[in-house]
C-alpha positions as semicolon CSV with decimal commas, in nm:
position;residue;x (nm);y (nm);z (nm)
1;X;-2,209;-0,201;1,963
2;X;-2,016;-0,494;1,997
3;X;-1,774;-0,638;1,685
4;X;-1,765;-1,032;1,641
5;X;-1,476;-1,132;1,551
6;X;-1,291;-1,487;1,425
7;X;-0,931;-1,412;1,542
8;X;-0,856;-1,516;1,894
9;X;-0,513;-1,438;2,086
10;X;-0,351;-1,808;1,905
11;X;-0,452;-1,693;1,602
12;X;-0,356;-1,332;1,626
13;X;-0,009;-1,442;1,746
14;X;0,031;-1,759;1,456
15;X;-0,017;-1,495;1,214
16;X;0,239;-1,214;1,354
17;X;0,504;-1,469;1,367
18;X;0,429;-1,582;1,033
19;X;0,463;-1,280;0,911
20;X;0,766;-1,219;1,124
21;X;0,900;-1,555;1,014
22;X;0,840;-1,434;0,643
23;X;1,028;-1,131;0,659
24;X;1,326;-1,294;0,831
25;X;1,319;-1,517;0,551
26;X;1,314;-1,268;0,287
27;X;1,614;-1,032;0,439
28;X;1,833;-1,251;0,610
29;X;1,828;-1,506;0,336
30;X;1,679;-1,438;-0,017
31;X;1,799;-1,093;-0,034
32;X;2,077;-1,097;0,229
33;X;2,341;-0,922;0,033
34;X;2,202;-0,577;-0,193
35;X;2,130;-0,678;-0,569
36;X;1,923;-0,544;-0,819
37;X;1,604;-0,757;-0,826
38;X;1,549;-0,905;-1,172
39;X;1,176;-0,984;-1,358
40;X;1,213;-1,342;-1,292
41;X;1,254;-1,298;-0,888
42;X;0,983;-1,031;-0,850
43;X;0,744;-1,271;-1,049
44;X;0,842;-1,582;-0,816
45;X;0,794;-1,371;-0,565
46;X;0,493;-1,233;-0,681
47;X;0,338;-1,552;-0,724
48;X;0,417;-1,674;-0,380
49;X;0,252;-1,374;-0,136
50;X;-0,032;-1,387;-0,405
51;X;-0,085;-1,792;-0,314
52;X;0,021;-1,747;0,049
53;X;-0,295;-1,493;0,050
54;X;-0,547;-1,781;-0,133
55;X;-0,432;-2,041;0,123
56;X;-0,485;-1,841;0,368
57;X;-0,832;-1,733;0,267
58;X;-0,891;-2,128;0,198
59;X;-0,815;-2,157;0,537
60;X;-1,030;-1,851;0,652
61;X;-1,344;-2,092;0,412
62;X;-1,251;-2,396;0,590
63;X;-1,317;-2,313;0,988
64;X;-1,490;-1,994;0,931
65;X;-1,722;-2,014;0,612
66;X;-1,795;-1,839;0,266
67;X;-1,884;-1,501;0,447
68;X;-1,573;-1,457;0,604
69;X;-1,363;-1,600;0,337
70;X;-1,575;-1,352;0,101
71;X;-1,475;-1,050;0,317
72;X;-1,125;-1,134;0,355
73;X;-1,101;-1,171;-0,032
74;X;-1,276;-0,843;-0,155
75;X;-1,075;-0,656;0,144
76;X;-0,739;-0,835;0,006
77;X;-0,861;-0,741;-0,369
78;X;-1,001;-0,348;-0,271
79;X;-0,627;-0,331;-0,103
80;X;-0,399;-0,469;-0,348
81;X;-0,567;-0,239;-0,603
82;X;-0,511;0,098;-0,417
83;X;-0,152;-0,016;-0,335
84;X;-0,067;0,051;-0,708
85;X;-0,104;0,414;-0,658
86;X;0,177;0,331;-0,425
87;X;0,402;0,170;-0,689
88;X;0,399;0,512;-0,867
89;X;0,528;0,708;-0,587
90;X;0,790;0,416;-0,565
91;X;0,902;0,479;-0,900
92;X;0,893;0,880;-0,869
93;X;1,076;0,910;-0,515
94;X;1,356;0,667;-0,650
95;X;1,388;0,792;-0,976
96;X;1,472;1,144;-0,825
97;X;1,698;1,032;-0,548
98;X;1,875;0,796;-0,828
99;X;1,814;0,494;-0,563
100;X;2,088;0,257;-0,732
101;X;1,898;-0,045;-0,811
102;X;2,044;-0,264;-0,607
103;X;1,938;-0,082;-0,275
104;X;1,551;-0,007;-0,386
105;X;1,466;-0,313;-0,216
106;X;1,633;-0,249;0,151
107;X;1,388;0,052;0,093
108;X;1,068;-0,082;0,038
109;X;1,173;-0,368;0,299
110;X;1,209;-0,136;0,581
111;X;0,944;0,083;0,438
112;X;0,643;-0,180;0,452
113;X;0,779;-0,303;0,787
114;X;0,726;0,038;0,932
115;X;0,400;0,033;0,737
116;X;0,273;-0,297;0,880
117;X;0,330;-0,155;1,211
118;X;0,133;0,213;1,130
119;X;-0,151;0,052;0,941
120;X;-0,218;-0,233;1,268
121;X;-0,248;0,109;1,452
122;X;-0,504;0,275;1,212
123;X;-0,688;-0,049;1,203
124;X;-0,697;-0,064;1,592
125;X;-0,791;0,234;1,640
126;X;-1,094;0,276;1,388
127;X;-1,168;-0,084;1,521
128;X;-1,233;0,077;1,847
129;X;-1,420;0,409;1,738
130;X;-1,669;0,224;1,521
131;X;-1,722;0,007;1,836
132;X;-1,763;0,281;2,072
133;X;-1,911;0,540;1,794
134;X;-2,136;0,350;1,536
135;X;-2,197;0,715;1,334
136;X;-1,801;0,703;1,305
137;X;-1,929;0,455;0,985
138;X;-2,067;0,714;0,860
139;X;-1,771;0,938;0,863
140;X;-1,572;0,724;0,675
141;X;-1,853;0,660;0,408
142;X;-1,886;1,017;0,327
143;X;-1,474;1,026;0,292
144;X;-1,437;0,731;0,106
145;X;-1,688;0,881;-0,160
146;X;-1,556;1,244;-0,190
147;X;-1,197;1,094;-0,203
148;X;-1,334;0,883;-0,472
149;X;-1,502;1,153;-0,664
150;X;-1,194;1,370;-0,649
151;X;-1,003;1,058;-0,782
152;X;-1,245;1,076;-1,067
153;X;-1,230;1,444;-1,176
154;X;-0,829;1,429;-1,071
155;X;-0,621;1,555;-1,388
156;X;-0,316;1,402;-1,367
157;X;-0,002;1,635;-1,296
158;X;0,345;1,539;-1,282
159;X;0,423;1,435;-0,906
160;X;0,682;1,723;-0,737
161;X;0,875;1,533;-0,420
162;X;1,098;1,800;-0,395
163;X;0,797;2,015;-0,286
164;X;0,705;1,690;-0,004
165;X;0,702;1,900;0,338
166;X;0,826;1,567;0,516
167;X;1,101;1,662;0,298
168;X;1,115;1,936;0,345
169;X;1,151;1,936;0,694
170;X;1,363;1,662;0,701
171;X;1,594;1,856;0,538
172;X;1,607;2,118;0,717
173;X;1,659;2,007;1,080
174;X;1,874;1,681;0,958
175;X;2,237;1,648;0,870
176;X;2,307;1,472;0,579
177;X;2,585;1,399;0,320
178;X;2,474;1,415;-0,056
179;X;2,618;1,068;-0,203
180;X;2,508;0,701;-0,094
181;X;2,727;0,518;0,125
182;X;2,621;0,152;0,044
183;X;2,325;0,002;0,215
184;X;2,374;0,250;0,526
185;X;2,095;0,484;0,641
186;X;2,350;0,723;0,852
187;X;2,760;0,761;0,821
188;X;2,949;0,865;1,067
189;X;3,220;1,147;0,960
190;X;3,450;1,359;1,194
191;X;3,241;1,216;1,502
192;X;2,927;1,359;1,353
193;X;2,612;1,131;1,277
194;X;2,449;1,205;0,922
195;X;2,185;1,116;0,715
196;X;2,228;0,938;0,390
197;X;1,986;0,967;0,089
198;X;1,902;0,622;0,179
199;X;1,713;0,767;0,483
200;X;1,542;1,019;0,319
201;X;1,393;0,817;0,057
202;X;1,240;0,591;0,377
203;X;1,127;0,888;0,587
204;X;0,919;1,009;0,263
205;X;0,826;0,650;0,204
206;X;0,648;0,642;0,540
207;X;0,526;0,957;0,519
208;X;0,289;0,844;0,217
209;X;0,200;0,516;0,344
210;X;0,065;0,718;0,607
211;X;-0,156;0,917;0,369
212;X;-0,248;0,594;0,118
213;X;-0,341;0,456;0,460
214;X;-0,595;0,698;0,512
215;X;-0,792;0,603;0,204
216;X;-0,724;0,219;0,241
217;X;-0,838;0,160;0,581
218;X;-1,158;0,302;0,597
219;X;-1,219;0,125;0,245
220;X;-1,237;-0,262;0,437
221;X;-1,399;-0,110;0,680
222;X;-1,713;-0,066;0,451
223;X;-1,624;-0,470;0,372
224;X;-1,626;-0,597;0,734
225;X;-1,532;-0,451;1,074
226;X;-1,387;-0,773;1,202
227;X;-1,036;-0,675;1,304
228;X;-0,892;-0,988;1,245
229;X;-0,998;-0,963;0,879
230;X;-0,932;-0,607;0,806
231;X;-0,584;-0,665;0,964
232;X;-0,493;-0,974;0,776
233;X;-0,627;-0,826;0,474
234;X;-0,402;-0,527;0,458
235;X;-0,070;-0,691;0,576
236;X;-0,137;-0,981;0,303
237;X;-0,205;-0,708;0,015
238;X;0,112;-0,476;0,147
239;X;0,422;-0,774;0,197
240;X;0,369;-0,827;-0,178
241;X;0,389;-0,490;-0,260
242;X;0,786;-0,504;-0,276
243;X;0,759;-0,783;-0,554
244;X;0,509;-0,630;-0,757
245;X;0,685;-0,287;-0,765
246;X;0,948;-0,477;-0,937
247;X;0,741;-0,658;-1,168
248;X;0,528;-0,371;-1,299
249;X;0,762;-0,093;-1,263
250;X;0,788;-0,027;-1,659
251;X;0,447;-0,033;-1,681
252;X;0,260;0,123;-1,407
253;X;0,227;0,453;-1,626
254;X;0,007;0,192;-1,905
255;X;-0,265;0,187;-1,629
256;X;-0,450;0,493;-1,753
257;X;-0,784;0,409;-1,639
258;X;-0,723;0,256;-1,302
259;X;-0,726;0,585;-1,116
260;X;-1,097;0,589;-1,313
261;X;-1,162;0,270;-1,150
262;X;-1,010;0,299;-0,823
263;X;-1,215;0,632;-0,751
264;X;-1,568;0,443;-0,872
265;X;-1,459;0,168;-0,635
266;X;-1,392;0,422;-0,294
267;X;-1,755;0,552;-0,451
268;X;-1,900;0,245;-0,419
269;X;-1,764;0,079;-0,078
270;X;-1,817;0,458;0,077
271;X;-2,191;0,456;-0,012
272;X;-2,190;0,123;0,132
273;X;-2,106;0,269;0,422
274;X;-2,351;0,550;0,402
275;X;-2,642;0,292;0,322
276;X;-2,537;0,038;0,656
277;X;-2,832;0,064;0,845
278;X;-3,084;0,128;0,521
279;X;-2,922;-0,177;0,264
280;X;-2,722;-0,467;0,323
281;X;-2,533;-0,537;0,063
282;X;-2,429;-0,909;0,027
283;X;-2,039;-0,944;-0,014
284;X;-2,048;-1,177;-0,297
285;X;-2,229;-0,868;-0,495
286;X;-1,943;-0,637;-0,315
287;X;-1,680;-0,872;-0,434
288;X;-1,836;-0,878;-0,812
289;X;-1,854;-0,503;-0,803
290;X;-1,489;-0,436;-0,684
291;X;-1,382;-0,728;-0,950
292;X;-1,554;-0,581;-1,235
293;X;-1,449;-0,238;-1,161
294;X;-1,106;-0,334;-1,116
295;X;-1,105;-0,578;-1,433
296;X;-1,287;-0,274;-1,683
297;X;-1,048;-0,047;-1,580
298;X;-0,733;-0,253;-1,658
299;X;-0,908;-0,357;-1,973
300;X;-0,963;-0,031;-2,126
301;X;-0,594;0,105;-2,010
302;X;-0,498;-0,211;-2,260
303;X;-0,726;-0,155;-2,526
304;X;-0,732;0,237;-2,547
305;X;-0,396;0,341;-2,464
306;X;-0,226;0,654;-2,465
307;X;-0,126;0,865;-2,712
308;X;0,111;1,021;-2,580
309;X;0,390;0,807;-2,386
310;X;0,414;0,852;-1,966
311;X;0,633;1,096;-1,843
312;X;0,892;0,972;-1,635
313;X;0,967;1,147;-1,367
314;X;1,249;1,363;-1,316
315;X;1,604;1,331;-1,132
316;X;1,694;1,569;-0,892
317;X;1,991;1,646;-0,668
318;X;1,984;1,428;-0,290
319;X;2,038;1,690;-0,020
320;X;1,759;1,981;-0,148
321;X;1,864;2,137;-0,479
322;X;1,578;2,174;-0,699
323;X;1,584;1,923;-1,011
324;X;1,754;2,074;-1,288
C-alpha cells in the first residue's frame, strides 16, 4: 500500500530549519540567561506557536487544499489536547524536585527537543509499518480505544514519581549530588562527574514523553497517514507546550472533565481506525467531533467544578529519599 504524501525533500528540510531556527531563537536569545517565566511571556508566547500553527495550516489550504489543511488541523487540535496530560506531570515532577523557577524552562527546552527527535522516530516508523502492514491500522485502532476506555473508568490517584522506575534506575547506577548547581546538568567534584537534580528531572521528562507518545501517535494516524502531516502536526502542538505549561500551570487541576473527554476522543479516532475499510469518515465531521468533545469537556470542568480543591502534589527529597 503506498502513502501519498504533500511534503517533498524542500519542504521537509524548510520546515526542520524552521523549527531549528525557532529554537535558536528562543534559547540563545529570548531566554538566554535562566529567569522565572512570568504570565505575560508564556501568553505572548502562547499566542505566537498557536498563530505560527494557523499560518502554517493557511499555507497547507493554499497549495494543498481543504482536505489536507482539515487533517493537519484536527491532528494539531487531537495533539495539543493530549499534551495537557503532559502539563500535569510537568507540574508534579517539578514540584517534587523543587525545580527553582527560574530553571523549569531549560527543562522543558531540552525536554521537547529530545521529544521532537523521539516522536519523528515513532512517526517514521509507524509511517513505514502501516505502509508495509495495512492490518497494523488496525492495531492501533483497537489501542487507541481500550486506552480511551481506561481513560474513562480511570479514578484519579495522586501521581507517585518517586515510585518512576526510570527513576529509579537512574538512581541507582548514577552519581549524583543532592542540591542544584545553577543551570548545570552534571558538576564536576574531586575529578568525579555527577548528576545534578537538573538531570534527573530531564531523564524522567523523556521517559514520559515516550509513554504520552504512545497514545498520541497512533491518534493522527486514525486522521491521516501522510507523514508530512502527522509530523508537522505533532512538532507544531509540542514547541508550544513550554509556553502553555506556564500559562495554565495554576489551573491544570480545574480541568476535571478533560480526562472524560480526552478518553471519548482516543474512543472515537480508534474506532475510526477499526471502521477504515467499512466507513470513511469525512475529516470535517472528524474535526467537529474532536472540537465538540474537546469544547464539552472544558465547559463542564468550568461550570461544575470541584468540590473539593486539587491536591498539589508533594515535595520530596532530590537524590531518592521518600517524600516526607
Amino acid at each position: 500500500m503506498g502513502i501519498e504524501s504533500i511534503g517533498n525533500p524542500a519542504l521537509w528540510l524548510g520546515f526542520i530549519l524552521f523549527v531549528l531556527c525557532m529554537l535558536a531563537l528562543d534559547l540563545g536569545v529570548f531566554h538566554r540567561s535562566a529567569h522565572a517565566v512570568s504570565m505575560r511571556e508564556a501568553t505572548i508566547w502562547t499566542g505566537v506557536w498557536i498563530s505560527l500553527a494557523l499560518v502554517f495550516n493557511a499555507g497547507i489550504y493554499t497549495w494543498f487544499g481543504p482536505e489536507r489543511a482539515l487533517e493537519f488541523l484536527t491532528g494539531y487540535l487531537i495533539e495539543k489536547a493530549l499534551s495537557v496530560d503532559n502539563l500535569f506531570v510537568f507540574l508534579v515532577l517539578f514540584s517534587y524536585f523543587a525545580v527553582p523557577a527560574a530553571l523549569q524552562h531549560k527543562v522543558l527546552f531540552w525536554g521537547i527537543l529530545g521529544a521532537l527527535v523521539m516522536r519523528a522516530g515513532f512517526i517514521f516508523a509507524g509511517t513505514a509499518l502501516i505502509q508495509k502492514f495495512h492490518w497494523v491500522i488496525y492495531i492501533f485502532g483497537a489501542f487507541l480505544v481500550f486506552t480511551g476506555i481506561k481513560l474513562l473508568l480511570h479514578h484519579e490517584g495522586e501521581m507517585q514519581p518517586e515510585r518512576n522506575p526510570v527513576l529509579r534506575l537512574f538512581r541507582r547506577v548514577v552519581r549524583a549530588v543532592s542540591d542544584y548547581r545553577g543551570g548545570s546538568f552534571v558538576v564536576k567534584e574531586a575529578g568525579r562527574w555527577y548528576a545534578t537534580p537538573l538531570l534527573m528531572v530531564l531523564v524522567v521528562v523523556e521517559a514520559t514523553d515516550i509513554v504520552f507518545a504512545v497514545d498520541s501517535i497512533p491518534a493522527i494516524f486514525a486522521i491521516t497517514v501522510d507523514p508530512f502531516i502527522v509530523f508537522t502536526s505533532n512538532i507544531f502542538a509540542i514547541l508550544g507546550l513550554r509556553a502553555l505549561y506556564f500559562l495554565l500551570a495554576g489551573m491544570i487541576g480545574k480541568f476535571r472533565f478533560l480526562k472524560v473527554g480526552l478518553g471519548l476522543v482516543l474512543a472515537f479516532v480508534g474506532a475510526k481506525m477499526l471502521l477504515v475499510d467499512v466507513v470513511k469518515v469525512p475529516i470535517g465531521y472528524s474535526l467537529g467531533v474532536v472540537g465538540g468533545l474537546l469544547l464539552i469537556s472544558v465547559l463542564a470542568s468550568i461550570l461544575f467544578p470541584s468540590a473539593t480543591p486539587p491536591t498539589q502534589p508533594s515535595t520530596g527529597a532530590l537524590t531518592g529519599d521518600e517524600p516526607k
